[in-house]
C-alpha positions as CSV (number, residue, x, y, z in Angstrom):
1,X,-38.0,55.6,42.6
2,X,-35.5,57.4,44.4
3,X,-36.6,57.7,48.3
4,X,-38.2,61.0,49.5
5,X,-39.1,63.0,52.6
6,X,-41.2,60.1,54.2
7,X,-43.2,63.4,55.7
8,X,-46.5,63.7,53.6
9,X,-47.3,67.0,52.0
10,X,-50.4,67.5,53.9
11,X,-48.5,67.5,57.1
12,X,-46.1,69.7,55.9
13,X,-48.4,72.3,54.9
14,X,-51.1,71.6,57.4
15,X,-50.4,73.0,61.2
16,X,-53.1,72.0,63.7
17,X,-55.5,74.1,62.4
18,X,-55.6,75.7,59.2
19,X,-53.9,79.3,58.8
20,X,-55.7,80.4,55.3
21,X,-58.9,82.4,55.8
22,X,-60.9,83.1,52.9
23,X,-63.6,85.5,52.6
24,X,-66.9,84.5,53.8
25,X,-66.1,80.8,54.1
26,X,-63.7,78.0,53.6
27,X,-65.8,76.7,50.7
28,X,-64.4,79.7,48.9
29,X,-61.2,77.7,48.4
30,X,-62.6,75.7,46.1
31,X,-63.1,78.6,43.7
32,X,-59.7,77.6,41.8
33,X,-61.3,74.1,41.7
34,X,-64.3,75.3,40.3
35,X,-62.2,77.7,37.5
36,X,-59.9,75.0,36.3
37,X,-63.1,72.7,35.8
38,X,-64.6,75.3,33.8
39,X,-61.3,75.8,31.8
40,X,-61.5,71.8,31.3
41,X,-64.4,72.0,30.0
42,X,-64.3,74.9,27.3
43,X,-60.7,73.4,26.4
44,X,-62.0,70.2,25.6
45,X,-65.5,70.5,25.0
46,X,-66.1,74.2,23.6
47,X,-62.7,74.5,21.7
48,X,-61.5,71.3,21.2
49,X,-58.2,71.9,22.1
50,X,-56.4,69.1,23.3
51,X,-53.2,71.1,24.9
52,X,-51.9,70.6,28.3
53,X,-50.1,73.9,28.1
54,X,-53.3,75.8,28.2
55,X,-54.7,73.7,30.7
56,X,-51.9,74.9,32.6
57,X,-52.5,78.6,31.8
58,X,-56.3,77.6,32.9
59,X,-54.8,76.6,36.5
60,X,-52.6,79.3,36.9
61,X,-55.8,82.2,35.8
62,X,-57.4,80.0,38.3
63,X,-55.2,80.7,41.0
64,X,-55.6,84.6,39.9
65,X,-58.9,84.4,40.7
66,X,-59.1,82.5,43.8
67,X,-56.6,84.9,45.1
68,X,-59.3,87.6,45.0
69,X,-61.3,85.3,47.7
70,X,-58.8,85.2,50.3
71,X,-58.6,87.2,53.6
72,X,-54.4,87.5,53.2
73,X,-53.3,88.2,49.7
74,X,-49.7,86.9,50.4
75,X,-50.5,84.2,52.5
76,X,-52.6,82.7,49.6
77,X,-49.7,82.9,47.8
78,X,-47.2,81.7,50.4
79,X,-50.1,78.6,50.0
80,X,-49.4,78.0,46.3
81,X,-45.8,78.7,46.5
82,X,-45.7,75.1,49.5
83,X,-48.0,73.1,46.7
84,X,-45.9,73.3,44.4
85,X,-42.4,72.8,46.4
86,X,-44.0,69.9,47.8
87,X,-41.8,66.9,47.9
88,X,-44.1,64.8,45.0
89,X,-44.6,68.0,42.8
90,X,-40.2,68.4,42.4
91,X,-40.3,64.1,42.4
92,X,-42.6,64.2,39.7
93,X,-41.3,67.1,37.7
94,X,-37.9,66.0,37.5
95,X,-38.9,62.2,36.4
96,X,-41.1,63.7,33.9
97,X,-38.3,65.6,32.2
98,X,-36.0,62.7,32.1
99,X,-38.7,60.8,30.6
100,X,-39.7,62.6,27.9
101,X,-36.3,62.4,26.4
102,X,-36.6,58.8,26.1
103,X,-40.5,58.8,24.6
104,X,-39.5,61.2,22.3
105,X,-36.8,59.1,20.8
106,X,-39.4,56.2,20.3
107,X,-41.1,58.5,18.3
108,X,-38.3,59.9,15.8
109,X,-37.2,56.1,15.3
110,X,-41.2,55.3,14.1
111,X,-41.6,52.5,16.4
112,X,-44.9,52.3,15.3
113,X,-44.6,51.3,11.9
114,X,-43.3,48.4,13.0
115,X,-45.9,46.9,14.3
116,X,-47.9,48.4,11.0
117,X,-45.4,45.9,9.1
118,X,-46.1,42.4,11.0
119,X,-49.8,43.2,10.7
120,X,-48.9,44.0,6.7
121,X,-47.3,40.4,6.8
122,X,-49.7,38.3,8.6
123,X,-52.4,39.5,6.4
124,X,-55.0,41.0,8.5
125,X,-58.8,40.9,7.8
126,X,-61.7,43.6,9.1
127,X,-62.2,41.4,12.0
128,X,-58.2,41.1,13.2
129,X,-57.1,44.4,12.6
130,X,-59.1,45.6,14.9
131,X,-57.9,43.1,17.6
132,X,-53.9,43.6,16.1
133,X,-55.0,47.2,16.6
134,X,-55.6,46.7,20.1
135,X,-52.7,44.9,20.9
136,X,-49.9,46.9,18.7
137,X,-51.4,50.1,20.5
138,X,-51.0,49.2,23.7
139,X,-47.3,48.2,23.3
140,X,-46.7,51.4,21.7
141,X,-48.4,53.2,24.8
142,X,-46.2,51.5,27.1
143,X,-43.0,52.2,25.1
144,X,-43.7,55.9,24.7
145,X,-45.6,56.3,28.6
146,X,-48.4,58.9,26.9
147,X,-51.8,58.1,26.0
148,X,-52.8,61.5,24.4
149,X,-49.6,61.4,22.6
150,X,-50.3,57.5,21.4
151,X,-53.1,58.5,19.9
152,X,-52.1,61.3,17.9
153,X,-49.6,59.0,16.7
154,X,-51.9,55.6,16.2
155,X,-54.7,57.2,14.4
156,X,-53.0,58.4,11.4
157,X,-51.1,54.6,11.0
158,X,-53.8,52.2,12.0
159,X,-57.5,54.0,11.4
160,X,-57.4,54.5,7.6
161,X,-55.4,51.1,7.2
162,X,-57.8,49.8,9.4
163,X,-61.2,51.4,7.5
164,X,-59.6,49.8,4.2
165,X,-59.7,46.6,5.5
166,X,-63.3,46.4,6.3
167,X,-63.1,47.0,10.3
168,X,-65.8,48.8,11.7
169,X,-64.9,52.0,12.6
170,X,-66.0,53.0,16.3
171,X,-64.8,49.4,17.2
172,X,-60.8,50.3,15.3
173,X,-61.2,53.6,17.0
174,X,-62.5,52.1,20.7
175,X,-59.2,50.0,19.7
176,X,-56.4,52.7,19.2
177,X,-58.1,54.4,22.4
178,X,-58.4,51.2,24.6
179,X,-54.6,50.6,24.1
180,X,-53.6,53.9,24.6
181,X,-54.9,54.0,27.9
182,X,-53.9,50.8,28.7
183,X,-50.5,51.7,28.0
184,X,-50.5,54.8,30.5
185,X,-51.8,52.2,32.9
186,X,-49.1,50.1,32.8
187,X,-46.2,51.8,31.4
188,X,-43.5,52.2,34.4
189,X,-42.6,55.8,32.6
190,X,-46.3,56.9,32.3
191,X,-46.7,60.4,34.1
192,X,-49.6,58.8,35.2
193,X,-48.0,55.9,36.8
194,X,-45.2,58.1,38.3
195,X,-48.0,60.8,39.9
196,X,-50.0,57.6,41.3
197,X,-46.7,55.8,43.2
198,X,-45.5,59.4,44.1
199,X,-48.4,60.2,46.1
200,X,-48.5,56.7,48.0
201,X,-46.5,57.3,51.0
202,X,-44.6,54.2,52.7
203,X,-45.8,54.3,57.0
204,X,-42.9,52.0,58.0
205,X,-40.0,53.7,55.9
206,X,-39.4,57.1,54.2
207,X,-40.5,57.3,50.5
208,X,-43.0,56.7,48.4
209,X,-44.5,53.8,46.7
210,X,-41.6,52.4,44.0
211,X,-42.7,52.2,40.5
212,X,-41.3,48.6,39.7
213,X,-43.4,47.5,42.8
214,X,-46.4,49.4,41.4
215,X,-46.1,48.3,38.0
216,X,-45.6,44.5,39.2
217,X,-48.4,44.3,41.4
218,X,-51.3,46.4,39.4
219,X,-49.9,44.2,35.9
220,X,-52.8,41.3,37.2
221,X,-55.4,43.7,37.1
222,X,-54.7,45.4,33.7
223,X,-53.7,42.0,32.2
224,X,-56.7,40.3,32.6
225,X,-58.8,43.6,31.4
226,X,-56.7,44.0,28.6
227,X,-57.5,40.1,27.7
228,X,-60.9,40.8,28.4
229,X,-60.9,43.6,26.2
230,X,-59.3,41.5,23.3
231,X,-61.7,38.6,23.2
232,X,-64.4,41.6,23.1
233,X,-62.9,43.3,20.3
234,X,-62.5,40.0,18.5
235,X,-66.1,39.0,18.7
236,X,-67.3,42.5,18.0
237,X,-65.0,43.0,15.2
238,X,-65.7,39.4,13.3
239,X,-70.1,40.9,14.0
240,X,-69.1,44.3,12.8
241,X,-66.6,43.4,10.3
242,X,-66.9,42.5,6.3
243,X,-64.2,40.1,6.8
244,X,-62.3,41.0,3.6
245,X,-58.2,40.6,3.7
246,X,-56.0,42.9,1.8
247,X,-52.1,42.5,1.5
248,X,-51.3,45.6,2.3
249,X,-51.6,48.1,5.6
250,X,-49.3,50.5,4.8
251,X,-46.8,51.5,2.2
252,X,-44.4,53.1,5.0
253,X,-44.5,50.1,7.0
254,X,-41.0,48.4,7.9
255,X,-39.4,46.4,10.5
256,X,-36.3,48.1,11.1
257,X,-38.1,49.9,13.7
258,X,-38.5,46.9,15.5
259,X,-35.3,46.9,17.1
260,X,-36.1,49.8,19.3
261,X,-38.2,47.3,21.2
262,X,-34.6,46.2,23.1
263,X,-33.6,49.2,24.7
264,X,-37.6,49.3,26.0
265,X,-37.5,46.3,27.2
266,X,-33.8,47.0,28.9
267,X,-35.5,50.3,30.5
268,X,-38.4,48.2,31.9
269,X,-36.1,45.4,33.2
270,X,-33.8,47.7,35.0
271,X,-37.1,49.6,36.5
272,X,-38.1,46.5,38.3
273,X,-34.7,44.9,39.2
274,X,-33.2,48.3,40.9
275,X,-36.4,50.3,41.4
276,X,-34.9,53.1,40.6
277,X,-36.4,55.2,37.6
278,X,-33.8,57.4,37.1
279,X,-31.4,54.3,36.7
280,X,-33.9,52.5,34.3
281,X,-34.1,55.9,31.7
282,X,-30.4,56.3,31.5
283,X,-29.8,52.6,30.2
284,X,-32.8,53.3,28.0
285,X,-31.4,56.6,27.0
286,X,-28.3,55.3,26.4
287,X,-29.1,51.7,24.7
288,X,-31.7,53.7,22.4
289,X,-29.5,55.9,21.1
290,X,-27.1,53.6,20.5
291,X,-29.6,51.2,18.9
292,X,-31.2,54.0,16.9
293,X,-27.4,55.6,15.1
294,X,-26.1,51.6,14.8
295,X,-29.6,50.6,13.0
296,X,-29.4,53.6,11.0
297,X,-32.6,55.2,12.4
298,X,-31.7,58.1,13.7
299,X,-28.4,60.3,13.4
300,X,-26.3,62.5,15.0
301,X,-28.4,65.5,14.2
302,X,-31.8,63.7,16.2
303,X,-29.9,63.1,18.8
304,X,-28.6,66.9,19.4
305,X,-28.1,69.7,16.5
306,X,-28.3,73.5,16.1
307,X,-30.3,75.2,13.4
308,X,-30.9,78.4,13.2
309,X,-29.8,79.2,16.7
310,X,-32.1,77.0,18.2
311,X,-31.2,73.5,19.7
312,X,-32.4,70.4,17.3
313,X,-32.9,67.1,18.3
314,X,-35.3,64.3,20.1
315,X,-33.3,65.6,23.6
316,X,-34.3,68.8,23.1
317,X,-37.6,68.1,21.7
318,X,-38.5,65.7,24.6
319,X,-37.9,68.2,27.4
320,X,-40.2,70.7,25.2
321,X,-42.6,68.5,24.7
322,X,-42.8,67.7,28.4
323,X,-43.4,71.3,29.4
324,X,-46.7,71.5,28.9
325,X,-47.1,68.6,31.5
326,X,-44.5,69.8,33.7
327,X,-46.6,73.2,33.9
328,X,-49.7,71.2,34.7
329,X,-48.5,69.5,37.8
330,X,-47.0,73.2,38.5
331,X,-50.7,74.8,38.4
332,X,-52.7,71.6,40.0
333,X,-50.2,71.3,43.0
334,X,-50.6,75.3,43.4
335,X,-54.3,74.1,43.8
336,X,-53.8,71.8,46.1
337,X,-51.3,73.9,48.3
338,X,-54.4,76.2,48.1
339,X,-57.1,73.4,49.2
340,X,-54.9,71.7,52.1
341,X,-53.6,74.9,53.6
342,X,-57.5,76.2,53.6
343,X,-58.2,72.9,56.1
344,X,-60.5,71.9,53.0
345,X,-57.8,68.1,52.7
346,X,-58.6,68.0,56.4
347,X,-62.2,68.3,56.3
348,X,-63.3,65.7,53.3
349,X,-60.6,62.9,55.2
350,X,-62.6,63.8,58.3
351,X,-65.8,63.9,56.4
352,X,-65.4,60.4,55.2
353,X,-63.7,58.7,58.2
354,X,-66.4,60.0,60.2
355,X,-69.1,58.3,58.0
356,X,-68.0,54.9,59.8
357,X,-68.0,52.9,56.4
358,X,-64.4,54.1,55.4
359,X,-62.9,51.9,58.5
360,X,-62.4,48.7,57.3
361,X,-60.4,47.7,54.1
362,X,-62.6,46.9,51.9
363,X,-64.4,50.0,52.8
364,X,-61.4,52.3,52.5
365,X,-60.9,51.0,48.8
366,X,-64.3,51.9,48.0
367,X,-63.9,55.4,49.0
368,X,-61.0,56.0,47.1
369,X,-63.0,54.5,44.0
370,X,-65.7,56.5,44.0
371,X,-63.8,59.7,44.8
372,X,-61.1,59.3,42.4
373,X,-63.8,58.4,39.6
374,X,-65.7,61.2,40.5
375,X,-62.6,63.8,40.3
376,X,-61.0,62.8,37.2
377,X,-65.0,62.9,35.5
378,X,-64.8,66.5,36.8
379,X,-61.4,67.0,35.3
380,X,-63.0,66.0,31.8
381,X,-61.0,62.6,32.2
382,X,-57.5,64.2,32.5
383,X,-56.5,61.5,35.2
384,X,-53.1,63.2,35.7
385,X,-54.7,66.2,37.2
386,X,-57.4,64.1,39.2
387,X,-54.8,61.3,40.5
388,X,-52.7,64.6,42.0
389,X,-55.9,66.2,43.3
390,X,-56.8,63.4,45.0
391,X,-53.8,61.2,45.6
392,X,-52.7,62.9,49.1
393,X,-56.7,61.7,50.2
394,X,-56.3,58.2,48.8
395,X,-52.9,58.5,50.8
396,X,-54.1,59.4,53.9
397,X,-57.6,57.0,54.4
398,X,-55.8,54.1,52.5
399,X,-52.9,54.0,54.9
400,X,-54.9,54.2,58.1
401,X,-56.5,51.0,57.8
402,X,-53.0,49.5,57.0
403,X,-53.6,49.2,52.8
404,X,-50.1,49.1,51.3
405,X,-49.1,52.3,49.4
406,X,-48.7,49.6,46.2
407,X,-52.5,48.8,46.9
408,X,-53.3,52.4,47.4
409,X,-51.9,53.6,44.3
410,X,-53.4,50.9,42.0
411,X,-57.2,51.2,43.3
412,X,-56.9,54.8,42.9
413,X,-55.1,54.7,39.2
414,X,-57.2,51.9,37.7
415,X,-60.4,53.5,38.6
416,X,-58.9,56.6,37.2
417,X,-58.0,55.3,34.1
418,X,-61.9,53.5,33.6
419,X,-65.1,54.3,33.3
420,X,-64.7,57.5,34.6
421,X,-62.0,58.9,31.9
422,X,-64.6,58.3,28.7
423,X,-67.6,59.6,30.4
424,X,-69.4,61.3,27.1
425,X,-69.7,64.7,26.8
426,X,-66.3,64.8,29.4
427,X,-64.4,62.6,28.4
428,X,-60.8,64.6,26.9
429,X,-60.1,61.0,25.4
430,X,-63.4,60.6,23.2
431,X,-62.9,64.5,22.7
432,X,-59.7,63.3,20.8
433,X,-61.2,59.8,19.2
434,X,-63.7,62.0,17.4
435,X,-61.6,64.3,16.5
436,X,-59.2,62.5,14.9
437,X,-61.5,60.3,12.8
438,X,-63.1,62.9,11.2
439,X,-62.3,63.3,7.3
440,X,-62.0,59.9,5.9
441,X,-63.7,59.3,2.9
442,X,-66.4,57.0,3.4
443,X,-66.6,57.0,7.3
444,X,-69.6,59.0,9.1
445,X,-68.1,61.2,11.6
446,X,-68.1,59.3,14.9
447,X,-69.5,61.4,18.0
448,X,-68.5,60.5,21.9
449,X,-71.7,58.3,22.2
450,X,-70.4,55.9,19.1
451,X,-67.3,55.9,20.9
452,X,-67.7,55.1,24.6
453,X,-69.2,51.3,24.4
454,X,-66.1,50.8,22.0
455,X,-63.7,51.7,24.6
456,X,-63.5,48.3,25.9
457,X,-60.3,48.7,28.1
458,X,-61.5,51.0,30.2
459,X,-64.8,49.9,30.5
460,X,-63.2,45.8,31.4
461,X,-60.7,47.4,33.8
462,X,-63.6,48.8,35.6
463,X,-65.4,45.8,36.2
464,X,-62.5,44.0,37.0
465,X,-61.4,46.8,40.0
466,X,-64.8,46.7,41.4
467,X,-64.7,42.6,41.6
468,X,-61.2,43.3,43.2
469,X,-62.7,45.6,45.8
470,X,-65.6,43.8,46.5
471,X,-63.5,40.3,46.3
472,X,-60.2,41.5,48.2
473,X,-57.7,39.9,45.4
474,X,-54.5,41.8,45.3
475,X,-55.4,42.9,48.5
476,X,-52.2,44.1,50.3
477,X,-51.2,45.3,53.8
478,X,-48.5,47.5,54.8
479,X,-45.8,44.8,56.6
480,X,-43.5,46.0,59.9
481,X,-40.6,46.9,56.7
482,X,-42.9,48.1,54.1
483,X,-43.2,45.4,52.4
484,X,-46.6,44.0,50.7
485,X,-48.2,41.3,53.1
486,X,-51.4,39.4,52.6
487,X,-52.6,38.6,56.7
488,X,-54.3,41.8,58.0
489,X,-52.9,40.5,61.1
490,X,-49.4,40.8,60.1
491,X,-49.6,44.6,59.1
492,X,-47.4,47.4,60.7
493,X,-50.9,48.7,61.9
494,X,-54.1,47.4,63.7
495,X,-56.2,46.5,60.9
496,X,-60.0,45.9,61.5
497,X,-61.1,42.4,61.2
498,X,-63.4,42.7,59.0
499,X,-61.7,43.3,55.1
């Protein structure tokens, strides 16, 4: 990732004491927090309406209100207006846009039925489509970066191909979801992944964690869930399955679409050779489109038309379909310009290094665990919105006993993307699972409790964090250059002894 102002946002916006009053008390700042919960909730739960855009109109009517609290009108505003200017929130914007260009272009080509194709022609069974499921899923999430967007894509391909087959169906469903958010693990062009690294501040060196170096060090972690995950789903499957084969997965299915998978893997290898996103979605870009018109996926018109006045085209399309996103981070970072100039950052860092367990490494990690699992279940699992809630607080106790911003960023985003994003009940994700398996013919509907001990990714990625909290493996120190080192002793910082 490009560098940035190596100044975090919190000490931009924070003077040495803090300069918005709100009525009554400081706890009052939290009223935006407590509105855009409540607007997660209804969204989600009440209306089941999975749309980032209106999340976004949530967060801003929740800065409306919260304005009503505060002791200087203006200066609540003048609070907003530093949240969102803050260095991350333009980073993260403006590598959002340029990535939704290039997910939207593995869309229009139908990666996806691709992978429908070699499952067609390997002859899958109840008890390996679910485990093909799994796998095909999560290399479509990493292609397109999007988890929500994965799944509205997935479902329709694999579930009903899938239910034909024989496969169970809270176990094909668990599937499609499990890959899906294993992909926006992963995936170097996941917002996810960007808004984790972006709020990772180097100590040694101005910037912000690199996503190459992210992706690179957290792939151990979600590697060995994912295979954890897989041998589940294949045991579960051949218990839950009838076992029968059919030729045929879907009529659609072809492998043209397969040849999209070079200009992903080009944008993924440039990523981690330069580091540099912005570098790494141009060859993408550029490779894509030239793969996609020479392959005869795509033409001149999805790349860029007018119809009708309007503009046409995946370009187009991508940066529209990003908005909603982009508007998100807009209203969350207003939040948080809210919640840091109100002293409240200040107080829950002070609050937690205070409570003498946070000092050591090991301890450190554990905060950032449970607090990040514990905002993104109060986000209803959005862990974009929880990751840049609580990614300056990860920040700020992670790099003061020396943990490398790489470190940092993958405690925080892997606990984030567990247990705590398919919590029942608030879990957007199941929300979505159910949702979209409704109205096959033959197949009870599936509620959020059939769902959540199918999500196996998640749930494997979990247990795998917590033994690499409680172990130290990965374990990483901030080095003299800013470079990942293994010996406490060798960090840029005194580290305490015990890790």
């Amino acid at each position: 990732m490009t560098s940035i102002a190596s100044q975090t946002d919190s000490e931009a916006m924070s003077p040495d004491r803090p300069w918005l009053e709100m009525r009554g008390s400081w706890l009052f700042a939290f009223v935006p927090v407590v509105c855009f919960v409540i607007s997660c909730v209804a969204l989600f739960a009440h209306y089941k309406a999975f749309d980032l855009t209106g999340l976004a109109a949530g967060g801003i009517v929740s800065l409306l209100i919260g304005a009503l609290f505060a002791k200087d009108y203006s200066g609540f505003w003048d609070a907003v207006m530093r949240g969102i200017a803050s260095p991350t929130s333009v980073t993260i914007i403006v590598i959002l846009f340029v990535i939704g260009m290039f997910s939207e272009l593995v869309k229009v080509t139908n990666l996806s039925s691709g992978f429908v194709w070699i499952g067609n022609e390997v002859g899958l069974n109840g008890t390996t489509i679910v485990v093909f499921t799994f796998l095909a899923v999560c290399l479509i999430a990493m292609a397109t970066g999007s988890s929500i967007g994965t799944m509205f894509t997935a479902f329709p391909i694999f579930f009903a191909g899938g239910i034909g087959l024989g496969a169970d169906p809270a176990l094909l469903a668990g599937a499609i979801i499990s890959g899906a958010i294993f992909g926006d693990n992963l995936a170097p062009i996941s917002d996810t992944t960007i808004i984790s690294a972006s709020t990772q501040r180097f100590r040694t060196k101005e910037g912000s964690a690199d996503i190459a170096g992210v992706v690179r060090s957290r792939a151990r972690y979600s590697l060995v869930a994912a295979a954890i995950a897989a041998a589940l789903f294949l045991v579960l499957a051949a218990l839950h399955g009838n076992g029968s084969t059919s030729g045929d997965v879907a009529d659609s299915a072809s492998a043209k679409p397969l040849i999209m998978l070079v200009p992903v893997a080009l944008l993924m290898i440039t990523s981690f050779i330069t580091r540099d996103i912005f570098k790494a979605i141009t060859v993408g870009l550029i490779t894509g489109i030239a793969t996609g018109l020479l392959s005869g996926l795509i033409h001149g018109g999805d790349v860029v038309g007018v119809k009708d006045g309007a503009l046409t085209g995946f370009i187009a399309s991508g940066v529209q379909n990003i908005i909603g996103t982009v508007a998100l981070v807009i209203a969350v970072f207003g939040i948080m310009g809210v919640l840091t100039a109100a002293g409240v950052l200040d107080r829950a860092i002070g609050a937690l290094l205070s409570s003498g367990w946070v000092h050591t490494p090991r301890g450190a990690e554990v905060a950032i665990g449970l607090g990040i699992t514990a905002t993104t279940a109060m986000f209803g699992g959005v862990n974009s919105a929880s990751m840049m809630t609580f990614g300056p607080v990860a920040d700020d106790i992670g790099s003061r006993v020396g943990l490398h911003p790489y470190r940092r960023c993958n405690v925080m985003d892997s606990f984030a993307m567990g247990l705590s994003c398919v919590i029942p009940f608030v879990s957007a994700f199941l929300f979505i699972g159910t949702l979209l398996t409704t109205g096959y013919d033959g197949v009870q509907p599936l509620t959020a409790l059939d769902l959540f001990p199918a999500v196996l990714y998640p749930l494997s990625l979990t247990v795998v964090m917590v033994v690499a909290v409680a172990t130290g493996w990965g374990r990483t120190f901030e080095g003299p250059d800013g470079t990942p080192v293994r010996d406490p002793r060798d960090a840029a910082v005194a580290v305490p002894t015990s890790v």
